[in-house]
C-alpha positions in Angstrom: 2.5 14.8 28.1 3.2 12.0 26.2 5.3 9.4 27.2 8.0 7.4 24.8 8.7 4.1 25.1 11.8 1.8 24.0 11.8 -0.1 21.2 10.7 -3.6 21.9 13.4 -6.2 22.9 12.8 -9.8 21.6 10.4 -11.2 23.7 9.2 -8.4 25.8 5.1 -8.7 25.7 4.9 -5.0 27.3 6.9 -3.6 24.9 5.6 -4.9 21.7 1.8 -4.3 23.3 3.0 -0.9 23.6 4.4 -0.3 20.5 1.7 -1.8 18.7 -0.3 0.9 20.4 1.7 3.3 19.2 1.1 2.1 15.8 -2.3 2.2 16.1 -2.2 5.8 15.8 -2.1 5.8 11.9 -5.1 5.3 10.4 -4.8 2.8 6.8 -6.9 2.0 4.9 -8.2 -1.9 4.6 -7.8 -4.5 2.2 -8.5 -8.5 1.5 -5.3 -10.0 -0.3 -6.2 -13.2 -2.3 -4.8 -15.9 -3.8 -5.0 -19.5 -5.0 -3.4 -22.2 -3.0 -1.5 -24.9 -4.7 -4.5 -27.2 -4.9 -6.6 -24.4 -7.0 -8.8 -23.2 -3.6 -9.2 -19.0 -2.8 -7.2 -18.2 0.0 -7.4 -14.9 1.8 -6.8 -12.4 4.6 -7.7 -8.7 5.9 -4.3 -6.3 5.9 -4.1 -3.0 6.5 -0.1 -3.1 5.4 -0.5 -2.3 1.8 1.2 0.6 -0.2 2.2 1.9 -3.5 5.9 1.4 -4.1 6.6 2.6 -7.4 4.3 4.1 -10.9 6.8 3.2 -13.6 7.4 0.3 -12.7 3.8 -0.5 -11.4 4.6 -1.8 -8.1 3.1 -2.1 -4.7 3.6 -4.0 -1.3 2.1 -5.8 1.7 3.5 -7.7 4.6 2.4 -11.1 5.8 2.7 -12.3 9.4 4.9 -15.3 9.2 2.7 -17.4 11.7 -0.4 -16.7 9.6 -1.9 -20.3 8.4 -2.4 -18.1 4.6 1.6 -18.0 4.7 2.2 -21.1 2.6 -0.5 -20.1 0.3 0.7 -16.8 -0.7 4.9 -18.1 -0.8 3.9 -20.2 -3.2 1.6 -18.5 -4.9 2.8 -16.5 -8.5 0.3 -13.1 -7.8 -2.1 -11.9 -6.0 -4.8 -9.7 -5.7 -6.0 -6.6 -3.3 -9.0 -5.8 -3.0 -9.5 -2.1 -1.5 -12.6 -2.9 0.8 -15.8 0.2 0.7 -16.6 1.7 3.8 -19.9 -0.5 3.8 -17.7 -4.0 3.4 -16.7 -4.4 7.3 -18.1 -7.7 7.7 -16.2 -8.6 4.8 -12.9 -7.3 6.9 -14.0 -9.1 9.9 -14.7 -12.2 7.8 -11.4 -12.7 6.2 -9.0 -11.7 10.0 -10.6 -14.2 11.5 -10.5 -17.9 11.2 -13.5 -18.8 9.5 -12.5 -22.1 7.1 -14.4 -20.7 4.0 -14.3 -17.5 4.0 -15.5 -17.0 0.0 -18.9 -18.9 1.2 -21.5 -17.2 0.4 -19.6 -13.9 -1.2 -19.5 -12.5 -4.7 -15.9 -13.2 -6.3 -15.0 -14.0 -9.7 -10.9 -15.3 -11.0 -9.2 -11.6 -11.6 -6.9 -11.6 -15.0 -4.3 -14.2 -13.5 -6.7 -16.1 -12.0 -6.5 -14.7 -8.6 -9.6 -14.1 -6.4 -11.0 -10.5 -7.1 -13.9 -9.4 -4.4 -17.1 -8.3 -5.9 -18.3 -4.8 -4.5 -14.5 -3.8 -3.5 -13.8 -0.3 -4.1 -11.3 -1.5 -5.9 -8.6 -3.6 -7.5 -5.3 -4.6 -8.3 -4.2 -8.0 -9.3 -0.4 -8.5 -9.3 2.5 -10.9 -10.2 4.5 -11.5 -7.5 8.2 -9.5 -8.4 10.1 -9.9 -4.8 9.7 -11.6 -1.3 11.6 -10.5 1.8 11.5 -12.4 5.4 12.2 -9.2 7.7 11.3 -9.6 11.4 8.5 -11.8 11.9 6.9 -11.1 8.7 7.2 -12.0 4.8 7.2 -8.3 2.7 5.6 -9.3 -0.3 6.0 -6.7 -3.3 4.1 -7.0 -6.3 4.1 -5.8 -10.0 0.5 -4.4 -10.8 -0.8 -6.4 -14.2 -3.8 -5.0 -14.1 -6.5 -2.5 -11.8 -10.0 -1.0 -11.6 -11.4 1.2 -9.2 -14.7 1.7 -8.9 -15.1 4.9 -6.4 -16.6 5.5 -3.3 -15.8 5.7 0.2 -12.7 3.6 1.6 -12.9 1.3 5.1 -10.5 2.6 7.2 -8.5 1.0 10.4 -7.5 3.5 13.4 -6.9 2.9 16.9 -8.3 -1.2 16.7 -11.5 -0.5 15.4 -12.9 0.0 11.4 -14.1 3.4 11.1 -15.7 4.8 7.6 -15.3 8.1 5.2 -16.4 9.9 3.5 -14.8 11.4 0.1 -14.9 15.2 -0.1 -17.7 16.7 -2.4 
């Protein structure tokens, strides 16, 4: 059987650990959101919150952990861009969650159409003007207007149960 648990109170460790579990149960796919940071430098991080909001207009969203050291970057920042990582771009994932200082060393990126950081090899694209911010909980829900987008097929890197799995698309 399986067993349910209470929502988490605020500051009960067992709960959230448990919940977070729970959540682990859906499997995402992964993405690295870039930006510039006020001084002109790429800035990025590894999320696995991102989601289409709306076709007409073009909109999509991702949430940022307040606490993240890429927070000031990205509530300053005008756009953005998410790059949809291939199944064969893990160590790219693991590169940009952890807390390497430079994480574009050494990796093919060019400036996307507003001059945000676009990954070379990613599956694909969007870059995006920022159209809303929202503090809820402990995180900053960033929603974005999609200026422009490529996609250039293949199979997706996917997130389940803590680990990066891969796919593959059906024939």
């Amino acid at each position: 059987m399986t067993s349910i648990a209470q929502a988490p109170m605020p500051g009960d460790a067992q709960a959230r650990t448990s919940l977070r579990h729970t959540l682990s149960s859906y499997a995402t796919g992964v993405a690295v959101v870039t930006t510039v940071d006020t001084g002109g430098e790429p800035v990025g991080l590894t999320v696995n919150s991102f989601t289409s909001v709306s076709l007409d207009p073009p909109l999509v969203l991702w949430c940022l952990n307040r606490d993240s050291a890429s927070y000031p970057a990205f509530l300053a920042a005008g756009g953005y861009a998410v790059n949809v990582l291939r199944s064969s771009q893990e160590g790219v994932a693991r590169r940009f969650a952890g807390s390497r200082p430079d994480r574009f060393a050494g990796l093919a990126w060019r400036l996307g159409h507003a001059g945000q950081p676009v990954l070379g090899g990613a599956l694909a694209h969007l870059v995006c003007r920022t159209h809303r911010r929202l503090t809820l909980g402990d995180h900053l829900v960033l929603v974005g207007e999609v200026i422009a987008h490529g996609a250039a097929g293949g199979s997706p890197l996917v997130f389940h149960d803590h680990r990066y799995l891969t796919s593959t698309p059906p024939a």
